[in-house]
MARDREN-675125 format. One record per residue: x, y, z of N, C-alpha, C in turn. Coordinates in steps of 0.05 Angstrom, whole numbers, padded with zeros to 5 digits, always signed. Atoms other than C-alpha are relative to their C-alpha. Layout:
// MARDREN-675125
XYZXYZXYZ...
// end
This chain:
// MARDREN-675125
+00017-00024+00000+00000+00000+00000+00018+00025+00000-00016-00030+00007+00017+00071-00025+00002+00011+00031+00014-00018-00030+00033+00113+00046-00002+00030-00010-00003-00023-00014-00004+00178+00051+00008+00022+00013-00004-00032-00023+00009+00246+00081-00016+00012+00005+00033-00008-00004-00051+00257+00121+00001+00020+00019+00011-00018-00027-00066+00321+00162-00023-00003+00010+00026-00005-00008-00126+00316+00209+00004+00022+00013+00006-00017-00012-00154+00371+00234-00021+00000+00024+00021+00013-00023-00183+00360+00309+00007-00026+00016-00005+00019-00018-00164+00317+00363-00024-00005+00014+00031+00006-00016-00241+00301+00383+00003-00029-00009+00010+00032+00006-00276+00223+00371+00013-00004-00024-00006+00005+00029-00271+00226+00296+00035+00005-00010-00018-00009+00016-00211+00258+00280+00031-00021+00023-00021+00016-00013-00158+00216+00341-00010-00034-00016+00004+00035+00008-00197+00152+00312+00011-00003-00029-00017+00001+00030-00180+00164+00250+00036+00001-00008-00027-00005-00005-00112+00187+00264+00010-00036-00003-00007+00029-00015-00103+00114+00300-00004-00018-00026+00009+00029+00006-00133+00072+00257+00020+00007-00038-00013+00002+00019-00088+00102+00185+00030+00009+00011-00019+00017-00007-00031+00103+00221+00004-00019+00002-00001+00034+00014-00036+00036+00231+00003-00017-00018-00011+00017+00041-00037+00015+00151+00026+00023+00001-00022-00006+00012+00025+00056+00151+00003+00033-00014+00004-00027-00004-00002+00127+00137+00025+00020+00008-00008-00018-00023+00041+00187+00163-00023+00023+00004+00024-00015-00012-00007+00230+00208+00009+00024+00011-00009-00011-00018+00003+00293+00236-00031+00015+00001+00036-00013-00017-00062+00321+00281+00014+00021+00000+00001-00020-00004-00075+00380+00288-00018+00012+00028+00017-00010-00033-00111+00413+00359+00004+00038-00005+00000-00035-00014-00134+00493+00367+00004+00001+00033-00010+00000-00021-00124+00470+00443+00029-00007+00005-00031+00002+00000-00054+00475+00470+00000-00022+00018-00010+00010-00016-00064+00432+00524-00032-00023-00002+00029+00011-00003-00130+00385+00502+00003-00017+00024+00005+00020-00018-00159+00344+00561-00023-00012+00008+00025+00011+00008-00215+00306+00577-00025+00012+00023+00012-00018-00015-00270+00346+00598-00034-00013-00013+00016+00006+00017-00344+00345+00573-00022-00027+00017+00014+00014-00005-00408+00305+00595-00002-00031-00004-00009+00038+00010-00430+00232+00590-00018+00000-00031+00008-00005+00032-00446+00210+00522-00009-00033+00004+00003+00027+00006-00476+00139+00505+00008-00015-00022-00013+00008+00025-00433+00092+00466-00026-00024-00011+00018+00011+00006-00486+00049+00429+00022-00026-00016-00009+00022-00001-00460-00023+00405+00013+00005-00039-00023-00008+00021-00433+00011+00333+00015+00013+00011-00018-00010-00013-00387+00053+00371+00023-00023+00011-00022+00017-00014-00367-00003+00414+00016-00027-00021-00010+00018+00027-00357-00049+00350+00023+00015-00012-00021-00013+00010-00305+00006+00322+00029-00001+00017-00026-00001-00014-00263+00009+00387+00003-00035+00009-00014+00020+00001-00265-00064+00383+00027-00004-00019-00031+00003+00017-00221-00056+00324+00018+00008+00005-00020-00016+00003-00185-00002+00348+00018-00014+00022-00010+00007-00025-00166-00046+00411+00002+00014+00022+00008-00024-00026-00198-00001+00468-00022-00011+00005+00024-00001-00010-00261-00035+00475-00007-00002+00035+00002+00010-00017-00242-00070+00540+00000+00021+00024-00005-00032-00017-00212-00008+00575-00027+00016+00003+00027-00017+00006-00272+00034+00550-00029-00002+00016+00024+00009-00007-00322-00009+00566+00011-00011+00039-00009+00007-00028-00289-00025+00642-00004+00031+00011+00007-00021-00014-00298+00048+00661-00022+00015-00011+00025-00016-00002-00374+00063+00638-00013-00027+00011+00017+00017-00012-00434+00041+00655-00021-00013-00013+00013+00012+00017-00476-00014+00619-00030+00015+00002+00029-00004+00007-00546+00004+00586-00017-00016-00011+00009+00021+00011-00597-00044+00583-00025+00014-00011+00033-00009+00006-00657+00002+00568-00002+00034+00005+00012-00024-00004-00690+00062+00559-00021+00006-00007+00023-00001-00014-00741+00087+00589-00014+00030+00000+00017-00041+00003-00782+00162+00568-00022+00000+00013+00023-00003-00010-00834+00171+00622-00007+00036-00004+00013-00020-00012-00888+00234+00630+00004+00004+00020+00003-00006-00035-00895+00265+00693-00016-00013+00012+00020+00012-00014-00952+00226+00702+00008-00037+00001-00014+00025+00000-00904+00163+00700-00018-00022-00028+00013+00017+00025-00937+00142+00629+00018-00008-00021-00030+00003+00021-00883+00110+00591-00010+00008-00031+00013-00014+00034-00879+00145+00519+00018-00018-00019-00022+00014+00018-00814+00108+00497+00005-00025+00016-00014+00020-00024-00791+00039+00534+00015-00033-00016-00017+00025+00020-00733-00006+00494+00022-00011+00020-00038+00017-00008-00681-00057+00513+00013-00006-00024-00020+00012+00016-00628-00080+00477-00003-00022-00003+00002+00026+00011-00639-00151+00485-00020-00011-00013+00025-00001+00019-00702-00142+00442+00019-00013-00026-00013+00004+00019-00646-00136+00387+00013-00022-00007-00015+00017+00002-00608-00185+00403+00019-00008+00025-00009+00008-00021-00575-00229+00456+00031+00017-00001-00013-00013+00005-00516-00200+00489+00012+00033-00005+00004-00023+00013-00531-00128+00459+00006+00026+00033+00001-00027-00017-00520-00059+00505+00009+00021-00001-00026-00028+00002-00490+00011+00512+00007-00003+00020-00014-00006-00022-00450+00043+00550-00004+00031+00012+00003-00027-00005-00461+00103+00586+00031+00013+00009-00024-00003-00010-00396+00136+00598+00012+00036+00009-00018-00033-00001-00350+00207+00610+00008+00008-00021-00013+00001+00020-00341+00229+00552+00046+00010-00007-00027-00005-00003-00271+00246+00577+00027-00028+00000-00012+00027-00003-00264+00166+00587+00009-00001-00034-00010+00008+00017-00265+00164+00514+00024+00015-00019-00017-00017+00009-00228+00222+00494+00039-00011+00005-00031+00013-00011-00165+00191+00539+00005-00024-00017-00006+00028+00016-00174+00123+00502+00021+00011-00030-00003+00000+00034-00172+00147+00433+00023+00031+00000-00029-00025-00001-00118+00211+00444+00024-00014+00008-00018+00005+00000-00079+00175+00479+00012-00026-00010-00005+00018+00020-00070+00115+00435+00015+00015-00030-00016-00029+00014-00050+00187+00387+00020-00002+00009-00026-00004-00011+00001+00193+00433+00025-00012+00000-00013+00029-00009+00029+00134+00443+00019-00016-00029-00016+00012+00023+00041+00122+00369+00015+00011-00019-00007-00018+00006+00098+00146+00341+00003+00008-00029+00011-00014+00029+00070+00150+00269-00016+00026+00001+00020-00022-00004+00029+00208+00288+00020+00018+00014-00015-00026-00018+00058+00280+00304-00027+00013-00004+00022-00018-00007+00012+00318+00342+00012+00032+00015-00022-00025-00005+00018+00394+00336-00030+00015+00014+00013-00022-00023-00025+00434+00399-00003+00021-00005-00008-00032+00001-00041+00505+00391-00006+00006-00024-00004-00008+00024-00050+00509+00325-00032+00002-00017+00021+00004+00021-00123+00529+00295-00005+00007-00026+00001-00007+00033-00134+00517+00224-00018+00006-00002+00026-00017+00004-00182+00560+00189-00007+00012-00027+00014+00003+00031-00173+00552+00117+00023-00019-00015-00010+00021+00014-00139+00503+00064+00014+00016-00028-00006-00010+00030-00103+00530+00001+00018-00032-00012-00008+00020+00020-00073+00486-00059+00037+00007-00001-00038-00003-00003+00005+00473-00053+00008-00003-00023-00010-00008+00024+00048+00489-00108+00008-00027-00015-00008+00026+00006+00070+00429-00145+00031-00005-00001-00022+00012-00022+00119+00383-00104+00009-00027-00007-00013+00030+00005+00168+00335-00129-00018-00015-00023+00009+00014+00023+00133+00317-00197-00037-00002+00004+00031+00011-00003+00056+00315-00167-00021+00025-00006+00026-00029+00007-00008+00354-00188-00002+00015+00019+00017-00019-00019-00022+00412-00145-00016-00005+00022+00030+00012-00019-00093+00393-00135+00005-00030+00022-00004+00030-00018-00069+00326-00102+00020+00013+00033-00020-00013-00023-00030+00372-00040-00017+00022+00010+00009-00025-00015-00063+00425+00006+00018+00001+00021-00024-00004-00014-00026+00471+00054-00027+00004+00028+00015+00001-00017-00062+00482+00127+00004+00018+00012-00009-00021-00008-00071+00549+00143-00009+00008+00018+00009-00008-00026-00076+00580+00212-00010+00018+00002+00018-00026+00010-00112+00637+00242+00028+00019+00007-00019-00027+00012-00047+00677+00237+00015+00001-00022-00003+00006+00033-00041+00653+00163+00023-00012-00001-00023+00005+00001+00019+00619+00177-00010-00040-00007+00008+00032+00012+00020+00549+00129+00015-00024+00022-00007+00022-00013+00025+00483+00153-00005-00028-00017+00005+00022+00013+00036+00414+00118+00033+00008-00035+00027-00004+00003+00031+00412+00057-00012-00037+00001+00011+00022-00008-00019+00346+00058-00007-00018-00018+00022+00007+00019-00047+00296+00009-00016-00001+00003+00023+00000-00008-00099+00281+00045-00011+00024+00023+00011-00027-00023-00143+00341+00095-00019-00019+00013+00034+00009-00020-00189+00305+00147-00003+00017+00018+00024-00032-00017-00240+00366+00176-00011-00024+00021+00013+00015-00031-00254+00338+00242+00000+00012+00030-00016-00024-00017-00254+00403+00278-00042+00015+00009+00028-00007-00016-00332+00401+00303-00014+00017-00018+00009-00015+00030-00390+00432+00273-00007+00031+00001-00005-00025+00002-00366+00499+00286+00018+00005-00012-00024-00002+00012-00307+00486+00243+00001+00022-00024+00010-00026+00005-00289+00556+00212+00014-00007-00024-00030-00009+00016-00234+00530+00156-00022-00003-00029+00004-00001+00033-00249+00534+00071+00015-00007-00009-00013+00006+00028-00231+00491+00023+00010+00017-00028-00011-00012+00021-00235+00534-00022-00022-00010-00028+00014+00015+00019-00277+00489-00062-00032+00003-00008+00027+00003+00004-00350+00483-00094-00022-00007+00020+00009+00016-00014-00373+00438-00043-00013+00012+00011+00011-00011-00035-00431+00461+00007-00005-00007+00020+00000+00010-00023-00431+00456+00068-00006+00024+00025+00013-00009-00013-00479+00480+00117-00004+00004+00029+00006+00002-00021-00476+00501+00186-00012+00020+00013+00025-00024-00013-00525+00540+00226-00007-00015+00033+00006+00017-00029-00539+00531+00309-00033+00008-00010+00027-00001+00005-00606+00518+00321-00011-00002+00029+00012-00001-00020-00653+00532+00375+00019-00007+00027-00007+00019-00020-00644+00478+00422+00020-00003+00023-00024+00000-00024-00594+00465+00479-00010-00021+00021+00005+00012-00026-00581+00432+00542+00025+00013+00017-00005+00001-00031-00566+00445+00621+00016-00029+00004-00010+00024-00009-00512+00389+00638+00014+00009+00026-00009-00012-00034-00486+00373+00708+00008-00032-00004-00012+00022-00007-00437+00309+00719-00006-00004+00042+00006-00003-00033-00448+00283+00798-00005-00033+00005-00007+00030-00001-00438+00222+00835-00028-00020-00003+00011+00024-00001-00482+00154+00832-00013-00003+00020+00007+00016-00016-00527+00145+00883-00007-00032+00011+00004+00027-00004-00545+00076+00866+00034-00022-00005-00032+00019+00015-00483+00011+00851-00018-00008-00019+00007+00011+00033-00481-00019+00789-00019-00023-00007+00019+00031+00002-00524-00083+00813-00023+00009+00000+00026-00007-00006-00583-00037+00816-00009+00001-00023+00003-00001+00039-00621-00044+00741-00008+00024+00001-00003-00023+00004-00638+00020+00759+00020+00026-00008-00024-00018-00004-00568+00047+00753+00007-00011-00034-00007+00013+00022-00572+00003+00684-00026+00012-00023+00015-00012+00022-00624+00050+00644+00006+00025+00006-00005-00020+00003-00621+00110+00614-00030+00015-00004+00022-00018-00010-00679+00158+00647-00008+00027-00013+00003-00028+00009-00717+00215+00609-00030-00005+00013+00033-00011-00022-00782+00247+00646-00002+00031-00023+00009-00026+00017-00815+00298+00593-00032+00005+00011+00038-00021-00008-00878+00353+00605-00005+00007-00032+00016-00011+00029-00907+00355+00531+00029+00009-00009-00027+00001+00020-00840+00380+00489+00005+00037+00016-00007-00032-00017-00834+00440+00542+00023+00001+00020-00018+00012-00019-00790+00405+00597+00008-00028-00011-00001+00025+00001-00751+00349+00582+00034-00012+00031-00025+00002-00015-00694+00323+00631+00007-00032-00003-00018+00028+00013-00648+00258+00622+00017+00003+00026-00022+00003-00029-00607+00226+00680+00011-00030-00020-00015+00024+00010-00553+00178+00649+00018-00008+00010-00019+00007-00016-00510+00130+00685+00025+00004-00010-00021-00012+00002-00441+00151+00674+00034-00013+00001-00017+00003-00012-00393+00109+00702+00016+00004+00007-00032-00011-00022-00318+00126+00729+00007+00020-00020-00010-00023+00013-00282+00185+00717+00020-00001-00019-00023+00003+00025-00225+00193+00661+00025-00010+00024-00023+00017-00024-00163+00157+00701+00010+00030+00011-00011-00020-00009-00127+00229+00697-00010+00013+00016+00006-00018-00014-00175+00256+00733-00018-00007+00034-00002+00019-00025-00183+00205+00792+00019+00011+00020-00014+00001-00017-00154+00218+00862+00003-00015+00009-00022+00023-00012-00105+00176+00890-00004-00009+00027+00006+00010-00020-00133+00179+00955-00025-00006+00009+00023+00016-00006-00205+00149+00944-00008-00011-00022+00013+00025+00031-00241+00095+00897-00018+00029-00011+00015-00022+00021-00267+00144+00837-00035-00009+00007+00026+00001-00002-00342+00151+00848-00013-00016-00024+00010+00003+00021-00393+00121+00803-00013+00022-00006+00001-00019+00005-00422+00177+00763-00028+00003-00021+00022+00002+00004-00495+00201+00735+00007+00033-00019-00009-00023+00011-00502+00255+00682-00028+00014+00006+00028-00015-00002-00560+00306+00686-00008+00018-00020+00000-00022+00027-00583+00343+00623-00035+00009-00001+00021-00008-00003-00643+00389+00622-00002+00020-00028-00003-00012+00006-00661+00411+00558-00012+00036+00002-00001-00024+00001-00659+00489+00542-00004+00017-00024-00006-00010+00016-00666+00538+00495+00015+00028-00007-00023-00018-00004-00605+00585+00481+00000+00018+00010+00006-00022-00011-00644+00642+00490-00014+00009+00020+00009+00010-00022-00672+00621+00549+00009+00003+00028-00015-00008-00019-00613+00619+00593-00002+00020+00018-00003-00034-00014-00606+00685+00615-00022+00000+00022+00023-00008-00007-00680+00685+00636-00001-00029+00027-00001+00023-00026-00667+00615+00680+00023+00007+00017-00010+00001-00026-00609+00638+00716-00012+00031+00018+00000-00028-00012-00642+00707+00732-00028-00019+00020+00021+00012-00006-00706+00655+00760+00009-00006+00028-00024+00021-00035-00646+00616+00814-00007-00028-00009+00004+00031-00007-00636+00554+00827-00015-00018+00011+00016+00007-00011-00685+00536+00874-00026-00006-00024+00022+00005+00015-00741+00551+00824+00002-00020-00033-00006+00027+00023-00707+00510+00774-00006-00027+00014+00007+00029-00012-00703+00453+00822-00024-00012+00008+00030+00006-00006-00774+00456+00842-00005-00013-00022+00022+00020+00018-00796+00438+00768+00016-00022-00010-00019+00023+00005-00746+00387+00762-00016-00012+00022+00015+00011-00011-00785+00359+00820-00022-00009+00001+00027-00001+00008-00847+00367+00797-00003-00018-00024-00003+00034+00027-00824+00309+00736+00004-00025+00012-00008+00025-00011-00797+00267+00781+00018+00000+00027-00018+00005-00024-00764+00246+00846+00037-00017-00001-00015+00028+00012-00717+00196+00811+00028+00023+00001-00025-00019+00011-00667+00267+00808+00007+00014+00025-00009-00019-00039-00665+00289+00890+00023-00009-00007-00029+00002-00015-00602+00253+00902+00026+00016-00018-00016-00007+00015-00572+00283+00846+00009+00043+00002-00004-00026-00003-00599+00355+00852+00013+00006+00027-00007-00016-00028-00577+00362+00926+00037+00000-00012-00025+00000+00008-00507+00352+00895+00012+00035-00018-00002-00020+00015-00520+00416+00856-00004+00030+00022+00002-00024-00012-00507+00481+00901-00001+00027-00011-00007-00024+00020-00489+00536+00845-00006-00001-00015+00000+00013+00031-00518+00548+00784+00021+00000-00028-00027-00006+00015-00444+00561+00753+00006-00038-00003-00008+00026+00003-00445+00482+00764-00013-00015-00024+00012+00010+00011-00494+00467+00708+00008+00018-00024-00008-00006+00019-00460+00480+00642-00024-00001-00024+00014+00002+00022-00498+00500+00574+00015-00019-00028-00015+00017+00026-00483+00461+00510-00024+00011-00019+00021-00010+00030-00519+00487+00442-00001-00021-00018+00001+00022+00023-00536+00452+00391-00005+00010-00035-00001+00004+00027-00520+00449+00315-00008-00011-00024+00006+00012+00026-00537+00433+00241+00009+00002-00011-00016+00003+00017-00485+00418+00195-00023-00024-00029+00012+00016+00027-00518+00393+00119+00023+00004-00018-00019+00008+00017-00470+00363+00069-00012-00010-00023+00014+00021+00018-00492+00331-00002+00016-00021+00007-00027+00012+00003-00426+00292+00006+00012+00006+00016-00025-00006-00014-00365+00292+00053+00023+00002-00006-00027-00006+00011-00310+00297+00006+00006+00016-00034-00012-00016+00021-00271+00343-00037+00017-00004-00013-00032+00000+00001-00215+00338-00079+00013-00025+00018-00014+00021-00029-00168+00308-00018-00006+00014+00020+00012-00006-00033-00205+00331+00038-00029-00010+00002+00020+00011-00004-00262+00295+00072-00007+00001+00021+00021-00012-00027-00308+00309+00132-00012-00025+00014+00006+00018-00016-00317+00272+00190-00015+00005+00032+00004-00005-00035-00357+00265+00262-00027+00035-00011+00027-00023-00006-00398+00337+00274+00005+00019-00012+00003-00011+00023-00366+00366+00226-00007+00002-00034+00013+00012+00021-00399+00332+00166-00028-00004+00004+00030-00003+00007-00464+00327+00195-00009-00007+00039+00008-00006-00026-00481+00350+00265-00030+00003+00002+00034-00002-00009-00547+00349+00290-00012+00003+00035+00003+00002-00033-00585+00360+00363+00006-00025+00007-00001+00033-00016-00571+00290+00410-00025-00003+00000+00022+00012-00015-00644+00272+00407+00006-00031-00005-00007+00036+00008-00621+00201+00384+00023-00003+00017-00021-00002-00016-00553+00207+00423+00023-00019-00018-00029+00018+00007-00510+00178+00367+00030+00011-00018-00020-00031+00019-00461+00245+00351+00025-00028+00003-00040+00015+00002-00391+00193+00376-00006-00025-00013+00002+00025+00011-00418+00130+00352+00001+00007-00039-00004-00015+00021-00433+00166+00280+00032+00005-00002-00017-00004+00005-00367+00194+00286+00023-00016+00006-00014+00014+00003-00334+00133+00299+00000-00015-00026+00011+00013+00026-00367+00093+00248+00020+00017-00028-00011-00019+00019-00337+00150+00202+00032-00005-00003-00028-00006-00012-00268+00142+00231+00014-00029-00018+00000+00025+00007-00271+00062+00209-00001+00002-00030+00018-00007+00029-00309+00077+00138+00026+00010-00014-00023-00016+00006-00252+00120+00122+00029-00012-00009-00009+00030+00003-00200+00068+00135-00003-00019-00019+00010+00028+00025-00231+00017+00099-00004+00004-00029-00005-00005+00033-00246+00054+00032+00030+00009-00010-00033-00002+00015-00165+00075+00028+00007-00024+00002-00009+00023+00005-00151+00005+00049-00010-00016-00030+00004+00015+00020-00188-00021-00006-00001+00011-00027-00014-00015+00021-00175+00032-00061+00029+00011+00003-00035-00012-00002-00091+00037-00046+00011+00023-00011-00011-00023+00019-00072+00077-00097-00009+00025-00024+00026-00027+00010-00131+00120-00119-00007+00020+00021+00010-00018-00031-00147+00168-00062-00022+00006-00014+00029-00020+00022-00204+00207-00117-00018-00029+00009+00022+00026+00000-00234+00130-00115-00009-00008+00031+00004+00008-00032-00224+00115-00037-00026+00023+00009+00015-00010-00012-00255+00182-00017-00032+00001-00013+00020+00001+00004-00316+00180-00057-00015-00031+00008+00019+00025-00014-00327+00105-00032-00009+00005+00021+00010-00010-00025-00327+00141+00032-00029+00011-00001+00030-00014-00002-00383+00187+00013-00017-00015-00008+00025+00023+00013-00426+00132-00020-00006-00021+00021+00017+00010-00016-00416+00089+00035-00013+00004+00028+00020-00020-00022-00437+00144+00093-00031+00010-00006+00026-00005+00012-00498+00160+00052-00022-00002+00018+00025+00011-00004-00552+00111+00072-00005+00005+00029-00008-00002-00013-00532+00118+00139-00011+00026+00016+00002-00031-00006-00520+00188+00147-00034+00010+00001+00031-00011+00015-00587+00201+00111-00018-00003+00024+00010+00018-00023-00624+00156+00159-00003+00022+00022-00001-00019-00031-00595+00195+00232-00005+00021+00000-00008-00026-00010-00592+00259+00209-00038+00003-00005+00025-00005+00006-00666+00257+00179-00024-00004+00030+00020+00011-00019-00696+00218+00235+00008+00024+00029-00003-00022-00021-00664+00272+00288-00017+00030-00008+00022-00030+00009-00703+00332+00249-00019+00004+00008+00033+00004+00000-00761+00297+00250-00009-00003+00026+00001-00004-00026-00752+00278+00323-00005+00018+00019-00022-00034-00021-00722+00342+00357-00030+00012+00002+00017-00016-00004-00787+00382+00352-00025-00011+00022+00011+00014-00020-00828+00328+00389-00001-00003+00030-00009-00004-00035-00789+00330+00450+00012+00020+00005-00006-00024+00001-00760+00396+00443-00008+00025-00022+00015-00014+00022-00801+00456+00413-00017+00018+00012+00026-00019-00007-00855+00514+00420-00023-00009-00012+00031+00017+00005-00912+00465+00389-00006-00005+00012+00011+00020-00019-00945+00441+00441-00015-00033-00002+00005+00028-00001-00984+00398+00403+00009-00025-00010-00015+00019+00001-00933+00361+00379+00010-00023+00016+00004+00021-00022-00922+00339+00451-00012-00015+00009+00029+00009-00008-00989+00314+00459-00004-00014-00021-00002+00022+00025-00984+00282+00387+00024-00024+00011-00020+00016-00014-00923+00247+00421-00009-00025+00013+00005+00012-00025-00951+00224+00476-00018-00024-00005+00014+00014+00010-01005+00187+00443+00013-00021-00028-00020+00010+00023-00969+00166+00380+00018-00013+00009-00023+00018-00001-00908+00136+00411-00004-00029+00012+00010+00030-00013-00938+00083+00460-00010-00018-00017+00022+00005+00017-00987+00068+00410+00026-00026-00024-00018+00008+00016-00924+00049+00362+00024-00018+00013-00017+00025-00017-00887+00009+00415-00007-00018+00012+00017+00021+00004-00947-00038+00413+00007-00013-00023-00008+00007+00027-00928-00058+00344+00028-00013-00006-00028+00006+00003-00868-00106+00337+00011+00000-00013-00017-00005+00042-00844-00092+00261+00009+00037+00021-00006-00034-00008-00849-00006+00298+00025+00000+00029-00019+00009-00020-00816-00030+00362+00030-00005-00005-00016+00018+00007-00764-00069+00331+00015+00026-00015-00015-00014+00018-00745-00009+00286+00011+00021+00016-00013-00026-00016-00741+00045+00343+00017-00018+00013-00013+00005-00011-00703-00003+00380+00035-00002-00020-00023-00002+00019-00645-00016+00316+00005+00025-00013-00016-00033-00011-00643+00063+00317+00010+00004+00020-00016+00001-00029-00623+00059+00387+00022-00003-00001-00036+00015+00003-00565+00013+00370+00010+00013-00026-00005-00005+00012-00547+00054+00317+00014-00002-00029-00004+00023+00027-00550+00003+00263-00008+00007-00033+00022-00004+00026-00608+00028+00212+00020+00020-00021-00012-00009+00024-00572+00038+00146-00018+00000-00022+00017-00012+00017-00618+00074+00107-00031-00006+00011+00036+00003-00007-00698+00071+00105-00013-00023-00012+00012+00016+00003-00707+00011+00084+00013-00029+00011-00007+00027-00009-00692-00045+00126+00024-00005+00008-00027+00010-00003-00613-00054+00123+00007+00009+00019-00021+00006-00018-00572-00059+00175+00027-00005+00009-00032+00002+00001-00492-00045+00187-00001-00030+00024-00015+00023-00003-00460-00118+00204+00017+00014+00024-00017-00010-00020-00429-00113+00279+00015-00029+00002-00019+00021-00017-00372-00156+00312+00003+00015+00024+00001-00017-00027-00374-00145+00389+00013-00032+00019-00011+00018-00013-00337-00199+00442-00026-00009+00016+00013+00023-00011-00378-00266+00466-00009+00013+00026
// end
């Protein structure tokens, strides 16, 4: 196999997995990071059983999956404890589960496996913020080389390959035809990490809890498990760990912390009890971080020699929760069409976009259609919800399909299904 000269741009999910996994065929890599000192920070995220199928390959599953916390179900009650949504995994298939985790647990896996290998130079500090075409180098077309330019215009590379993996606020230009669409949108969430009340033998500590009021209040408690190693003290067993996310809407904020905390916690009460042990953990409202949310639209993810991966190819709100699993999947995909087109890159990356398609299409569509249901100023959309969803988790062909969105399998709209390998 021909080797590469790949810049990624972004040390997040997509862009260290990727790193890892074309290093490995022999690649040279050099990452790129706008943080000087990245670390693992950031809420819990749910790895869904494509995710965990990728870092089987990457050889991290075991680690990964030893510091979160298994998911056997989930469970969307009313306030009036009326289940709207209620799936397991072993519906799907024996075996089957997520993981609820830190997202800082995974960030350490997959960075520092970056680290560690010394095909990869990783350069800190450095945000790229647009792409130009390198002069022609040692006998090769132009167009087959871009240079990686920073925001004090100072070049870098140059690259054959560009992997954009720089989130979907990523500011840089190809330069190229290509569109590519990003716009925030409404939506948001209130997150708050905090310890476990329950152990892990409780099946309560083994589902992932949402309590919605019509698409006006929604709140989510997800088990979490242990902290990123780095960020463990030496002088007690790391807590088990619960995430808390209440959505919000951007412009909203302001108006909830001028309300307090108290009167926030009241209607968090008023959904459910299932969140005392968590809220008394909460004293300040400086402790409950915002997160916004995005819409990145692509026809395609690749250009020329640059190709788009993770949330910056096609970001969307978490109402499905599969932004790292997506952007692993991507990380793999990627991989596998250079492995199996060597010495075409023009041919590899368009296998990439043909075979993210069905896929893509699928998550990003079914989150549009979602998002307004459980987050929105319709009301009666929530009340179409409420009725409509139970109704459809009577039905085991409807069942069966919200549950293989869960696991973030459904390749395309009609039926197919991405092929996993996961350990006995």
């Amino acid at each position: 196999m021909r080797a590469l000269d790949v810049g990624i741009i972004g040390c997040g999910t997509a862009g260290s997995a990727a790193a890892v996994f074309l290093a490995r065929a022999g690649h040279r890599v050099t990452l790129y990071e706008r943080v000087p000192s990245p670390g693992p920070v950031g809420a819990g995220i749910t790895l869904q059983p494509t995710g965990l199928h990728v870092l089987c390959r990457l050889g991290l599953y075991d680690h990964v999956v030893s510091r979160g916390a298994r998911i056997d179900r989930l469970l969307c009650e009313s306030r009036r404890r009326k289940p709207i949504v209620d799936l397991t995994y072993e519906t799907a298939g024996e075996g089957l589960f997520g993981v609820g985790l830190h997202r800082g647990v995974l960030f350490e896996a997959l960075f520092g496996s970056a680290q560690r290998d010394p095909r990869i130079a990783i350069r800190t500090g450095v945000e790229i913020v647009d792409l130009a075409r390198a002069e022609a180098l040692a006998g090769k077309a132009p167009s087959r080389w871009s240079w990686l330019v920073d925001v004090e215009r100072r070049r870098h590379g140059p690259h054959e390959l560009v992997v954009v993996a720089d989130g979907a606020r990523s500011a840089r230009d190809d330069t190229s035809t290509e569109q590519r669409a990003s716009r925030r949108i409404p939506g948001g969430a209130l997150w708050f990490v905090g310890r476990e009340p329950r152990g892990p033998e409780d099946a309560r500590s083994r589902t992932l809890r949402q309590v919605v009021d019509g698409n006006q209040a929604f709140l989510g408690l997800l088990p979490t498990g242990l902290l990123p190693s780095s960020l463990e003290s030496s002088l007690s067993p790391s807590p088990r760990l619960v995430s808390l996310f209440w959505s919000i809407r951007g412009d909203r904020v302001a108006a909830w912390r001028e309300a307090g905390l108290e009167a926030w916690k009241a209607s968090v009460r008023e959904l459910t009890d299932e969140a005392e042990p968590v809220l008394d953990q909460i004293l300040d409202e400086e402790q409950l971080l915002y997160a916004g949310y995005h819409d990145v639209v692509m026809h395609r993810w690749h250009t020329r020699n640059v190709v788009y991966l993770g949330d910056a190819a096609h970001a969307t709100s978490p109402q499905l929760g599969q932004g790292c699993n997506l952007a692993l999947w991507d990380a793999m995909e990627l991989y596998d069409c250079i492995d199996r087109e060597p010495r075409d890159l023009a041919a590899a990356l368009a296998c990439y976009s043909r075979r993210r398609a069905d896929h893509l299409a699928f998550y990003q569509t079914a989150t549009r259609l979602l998002t307004p249901f459980f987050q929105g100023d319709a009301e009666l959309l929530g009340h179409l919800r409420d009725v409509a969803m139970p109704l459809m988790g009577k039905v085991s062909v409807f069942k069966r399909m919200m549950t293989l969105s869960m696991l973030g399998v459904m390749d395309g709209f009609f039926g197919r299904t991405l092929k996993l390998r996961l350990p006995a």
